[in-house]
C-alpha positions in Angstrom: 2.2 19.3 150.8 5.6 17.4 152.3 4.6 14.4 154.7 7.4 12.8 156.5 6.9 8.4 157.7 9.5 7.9 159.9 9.9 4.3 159.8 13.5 3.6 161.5 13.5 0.3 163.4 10.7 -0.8 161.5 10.7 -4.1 159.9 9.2 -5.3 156.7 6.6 -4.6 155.5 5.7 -2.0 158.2 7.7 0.8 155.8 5.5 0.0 152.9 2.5 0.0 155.1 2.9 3.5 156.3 4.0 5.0 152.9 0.8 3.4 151.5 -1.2 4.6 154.1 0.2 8.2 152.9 -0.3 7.7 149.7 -3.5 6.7 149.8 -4.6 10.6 150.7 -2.2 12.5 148.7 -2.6 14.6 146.0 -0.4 15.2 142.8 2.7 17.2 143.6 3.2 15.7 147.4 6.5 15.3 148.5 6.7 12.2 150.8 10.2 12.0 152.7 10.4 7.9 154.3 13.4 7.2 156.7 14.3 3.7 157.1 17.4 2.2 158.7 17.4 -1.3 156.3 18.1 -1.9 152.9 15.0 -4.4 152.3 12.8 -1.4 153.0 14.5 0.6 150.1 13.8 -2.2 147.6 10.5 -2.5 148.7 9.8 1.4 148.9 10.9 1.7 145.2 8.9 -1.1 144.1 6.0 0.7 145.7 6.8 4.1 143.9 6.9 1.9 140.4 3.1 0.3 141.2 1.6 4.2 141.8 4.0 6.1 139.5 5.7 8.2 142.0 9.4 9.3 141.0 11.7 7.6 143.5 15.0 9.3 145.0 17.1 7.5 147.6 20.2 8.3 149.8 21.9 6.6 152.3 22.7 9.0 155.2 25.0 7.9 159.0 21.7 6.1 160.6 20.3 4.4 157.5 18.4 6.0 154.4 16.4 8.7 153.1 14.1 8.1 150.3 11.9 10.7 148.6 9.0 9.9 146.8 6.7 12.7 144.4 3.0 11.8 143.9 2.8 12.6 140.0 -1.3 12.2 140.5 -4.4 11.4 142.7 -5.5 8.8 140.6 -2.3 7.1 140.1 -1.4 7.6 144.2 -4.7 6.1 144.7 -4.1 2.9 142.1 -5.4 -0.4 142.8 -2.2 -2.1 141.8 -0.2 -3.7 145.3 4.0 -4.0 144.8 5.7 -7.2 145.6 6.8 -7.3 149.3 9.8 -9.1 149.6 10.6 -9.4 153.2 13.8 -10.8 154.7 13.4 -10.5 158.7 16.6 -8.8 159.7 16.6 -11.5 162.5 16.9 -15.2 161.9 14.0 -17.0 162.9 14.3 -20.6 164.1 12.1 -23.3 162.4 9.8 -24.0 165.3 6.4 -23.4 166.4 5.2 -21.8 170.1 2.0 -23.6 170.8 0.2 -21.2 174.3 -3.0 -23.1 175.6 -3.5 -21.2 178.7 -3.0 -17.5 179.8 -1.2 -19.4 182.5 2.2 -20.7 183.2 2.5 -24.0 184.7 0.3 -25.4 187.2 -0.1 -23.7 190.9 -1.0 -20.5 191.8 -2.8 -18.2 189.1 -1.1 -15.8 189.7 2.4 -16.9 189.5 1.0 -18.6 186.4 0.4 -15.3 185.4 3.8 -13.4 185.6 5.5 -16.8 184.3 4.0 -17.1 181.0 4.7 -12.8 180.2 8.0 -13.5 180.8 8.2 -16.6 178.8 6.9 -13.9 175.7 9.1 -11.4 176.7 12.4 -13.9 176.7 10.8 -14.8 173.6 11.9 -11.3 172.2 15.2 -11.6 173.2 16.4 -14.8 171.6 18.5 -14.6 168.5 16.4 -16.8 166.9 12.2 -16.0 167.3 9.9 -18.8 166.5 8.5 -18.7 163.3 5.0 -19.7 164.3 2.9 -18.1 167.4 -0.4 -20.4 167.9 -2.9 -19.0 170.8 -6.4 -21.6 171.0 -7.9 -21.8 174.3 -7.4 -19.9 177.2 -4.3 -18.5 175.5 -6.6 -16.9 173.1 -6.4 -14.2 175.9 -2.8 -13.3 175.7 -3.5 -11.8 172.1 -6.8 -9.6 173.7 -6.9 -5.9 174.0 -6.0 -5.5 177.3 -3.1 -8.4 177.9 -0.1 -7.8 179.6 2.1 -9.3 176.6 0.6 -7.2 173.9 4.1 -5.0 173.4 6.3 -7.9 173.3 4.0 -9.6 171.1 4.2 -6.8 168.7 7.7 -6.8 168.6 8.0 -10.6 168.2 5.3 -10.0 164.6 7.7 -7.1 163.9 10.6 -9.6 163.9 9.0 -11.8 161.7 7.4 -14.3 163.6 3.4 -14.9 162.5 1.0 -14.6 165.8 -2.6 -16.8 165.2 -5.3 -16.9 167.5 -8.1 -19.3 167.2 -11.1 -17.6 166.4 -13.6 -20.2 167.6 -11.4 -19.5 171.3 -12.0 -15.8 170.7 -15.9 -16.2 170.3 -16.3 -18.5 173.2 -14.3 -16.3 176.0 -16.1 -13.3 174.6 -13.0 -11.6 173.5 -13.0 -8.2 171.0 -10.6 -8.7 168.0 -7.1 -9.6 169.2 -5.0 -6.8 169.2 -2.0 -8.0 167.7 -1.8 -11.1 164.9 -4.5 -12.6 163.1 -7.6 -14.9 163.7 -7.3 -18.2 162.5 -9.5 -21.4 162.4 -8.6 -25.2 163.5 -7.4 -26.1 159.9 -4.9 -23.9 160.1 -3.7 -24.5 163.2 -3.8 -27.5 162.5 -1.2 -27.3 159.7 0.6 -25.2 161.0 1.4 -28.0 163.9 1.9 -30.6 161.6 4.8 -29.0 159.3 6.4 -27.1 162.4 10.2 -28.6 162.6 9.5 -28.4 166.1 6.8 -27.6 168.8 7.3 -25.6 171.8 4.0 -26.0 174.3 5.2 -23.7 178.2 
């Protein structure tokens, strides 16, 4: 069976993600084709195909590259063993931390509060250089919910690099399902992750 994982515009490690995803339910003799538009994914595509075996092929076309992996056998598609990731975001990230307490901008009206602090995330995706460091505790625990406005821009910001943590004890206490984008957390981290930040940015 061919699969094809179209992955252009991805950033690490989402190409190694979806291959292994693939991979995970193919049989011996699959043909897996990957597209990818950045060399990192390559490198970390064929140190995938060296963990689980797979013959490894790779070509770089107008847009980016082609990669074609064989799955030599079920067991060995299906091994335990995890490649080294080596990610380097294709955007520079600045060495400062984005601390969001409320699922509000600013003081006044809700509201306003409301569209203020989505754009705030959104401007956040444009800058040449994303914070490193996304913390959500309190009532910004909600910005990282299933049904928040500033889910997509969120996602792009984790694509570019930048780790999104939500405190779990927040998540728990407003009744919130698992965030949808990012990772819970607890105090210590947060914590930390204050303490070494080259710089703190609270809106």
């Amino acid at each position: 069976m061919k699969h094809t994982v179209d992955a252009m515009g991805k950033q690490c490690p989402i190409p190694v993600v979806m291959t292994k995803k693939i991979l995970d339910k193919a049989e011996q003799g699959d043909e897996i084709l990957i597209l990818v538009d950045n060399e990192t994914a390559v490198n970390n595509l064929s140190r995938l195909a060296g963990s689980t075996g797979c013959s490894f092929v790779s070509r770089k076309t107008e847009g980016g590259y082609e990669i074609n992996m064989t799955v030599k056998s079920d067991s060995v598609a299906r091994s335990q063993a995890e490649p080294e990731i080596v990610c380097t975001p294709a955007v520079p990230q600045g060495d400062y931390t984005v601390a969001i307490t409320s699922d509000k901008m600013g003081d006044g009206d809700p509201e306003l509060g409301g569209i203020l602090i989505k754009g705030f995330v959104y401007a956040l995706t444009q800058l040449e250089t994303p914070p490193s460091v996304m913390l959500f505790y309190n009532g910004g625990a909600r910005l990282t919910a299933q049904d928040s406005p500033c889910i997509e821009d969120l996602k792009t910001l984790q694509e570019q690099g930048t780790e999104i943590l939500t405190c779990g004890t927040c998540v728990n206490f407003y009744g919130l399902k698992e965030p949808a984008v990012g990772t819970v957390t607890n105090m210590y981290t947060i914590a930390e992750k204050l303490t070494k930040a080259g710089k703190v940015i609270r809106p």
